[in-house]
C-alpha positions in Angstrom: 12.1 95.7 175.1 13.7 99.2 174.7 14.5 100.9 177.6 12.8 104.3 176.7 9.6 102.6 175.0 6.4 104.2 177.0 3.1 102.5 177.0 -0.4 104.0 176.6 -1.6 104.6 180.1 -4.6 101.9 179.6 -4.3 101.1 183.5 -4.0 103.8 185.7 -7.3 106.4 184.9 -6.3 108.4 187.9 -2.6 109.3 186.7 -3.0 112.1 184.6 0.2 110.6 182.5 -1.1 109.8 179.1 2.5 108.0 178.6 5.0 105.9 180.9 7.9 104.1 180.6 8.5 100.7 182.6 10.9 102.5 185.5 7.8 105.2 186.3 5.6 102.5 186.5 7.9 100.7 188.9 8.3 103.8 190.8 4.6 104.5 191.2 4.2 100.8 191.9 6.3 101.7 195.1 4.1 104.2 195.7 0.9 101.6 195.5 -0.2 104.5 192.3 -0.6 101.4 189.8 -1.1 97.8 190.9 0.4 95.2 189.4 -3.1 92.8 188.5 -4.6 95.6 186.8 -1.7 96.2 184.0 -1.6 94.7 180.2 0.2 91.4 179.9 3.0 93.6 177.4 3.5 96.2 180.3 3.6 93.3 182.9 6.6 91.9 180.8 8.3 95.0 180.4 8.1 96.2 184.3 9.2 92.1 185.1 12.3 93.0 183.3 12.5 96.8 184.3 12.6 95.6 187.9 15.2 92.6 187.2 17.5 95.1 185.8 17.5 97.6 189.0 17.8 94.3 191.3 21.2 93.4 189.1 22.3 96.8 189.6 22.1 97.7 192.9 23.7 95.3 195.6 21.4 94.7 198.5 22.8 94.5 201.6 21.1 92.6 204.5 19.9 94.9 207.6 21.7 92.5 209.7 24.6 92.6 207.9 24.4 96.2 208.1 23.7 96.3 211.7 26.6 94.5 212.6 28.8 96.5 210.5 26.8 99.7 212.5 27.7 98.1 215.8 31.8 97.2 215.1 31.9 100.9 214.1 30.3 102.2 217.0 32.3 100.1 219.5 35.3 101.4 217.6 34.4 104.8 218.1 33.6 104.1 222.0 37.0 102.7 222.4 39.1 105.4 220.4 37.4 107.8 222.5 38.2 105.8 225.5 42.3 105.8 224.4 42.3 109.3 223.7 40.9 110.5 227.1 43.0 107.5 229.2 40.5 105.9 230.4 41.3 102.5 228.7 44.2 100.1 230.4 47.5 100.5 229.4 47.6 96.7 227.5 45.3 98.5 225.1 47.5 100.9 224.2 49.8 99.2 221.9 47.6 98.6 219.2 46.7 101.4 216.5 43.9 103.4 217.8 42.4 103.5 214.6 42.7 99.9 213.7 39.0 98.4 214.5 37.7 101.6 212.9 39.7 101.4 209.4 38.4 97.7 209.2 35.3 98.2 209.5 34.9 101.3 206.8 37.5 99.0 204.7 35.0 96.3 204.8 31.9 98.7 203.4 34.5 100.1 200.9 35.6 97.0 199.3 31.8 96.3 198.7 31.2 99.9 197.4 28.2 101.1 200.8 28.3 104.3 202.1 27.1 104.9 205.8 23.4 105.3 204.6 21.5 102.7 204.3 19.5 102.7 200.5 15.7 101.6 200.8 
């Protein structure tokens, strides 16, 4: 299948698109626009493939994954602001205040997330 080949919108009457390639209609299929049942067996194949090839590119991270990542960053915020306004005990003083912090973004860099998570 060709990336760019559109199909002949047989499927959808209500989308005024006379035209669509296999990434709109996995778009609108997000959007519940086209349902899966009701398209031809050749635009079934090419939107099976359309959607393997976004899955291979993006890397999904787990919610609980992320979560924990969210909570190690947030308990290394609480305690750097803790150290820098003294009110931490002294035996937690001789580590680097910005330690727990750097691993935590070090561990989203090295698998390439940013802070947000993608839907």
């Amino acid at each position: 299948m060709n990336r760019g080949e559109e199909f002949e919108n047989t499927f959808a009457p209500a989308c005024k698109n006379r035209r669509l390639t296999a990434g709109e209609i996995v778009a609108g299929m997000r959007f519940g626009a086209f349902k899966y049942d009701l398209l031809p067996p050749n635009v079934r194949k090419a939107v099976d493939e359309e959607v393997k090839r976004q899955c291979k590119e993006s890397e999904h991270i787990s919610y609980a994954e992320e979560s924990k990542w969210r909570v190690e960053l947030l308990k290394a915020a609480r305690d750097l602001e803790q150290r820098e306004s003294g009110e931490e005990d002294s035996s937690m003083m001789d580590a680097e205040p910005d330690a727990s912090a750097k691993a935590v973004l070090g561990k989203r860099e090295k698998l390439g997330t940013s802070g947000i998570r993608s839907q």
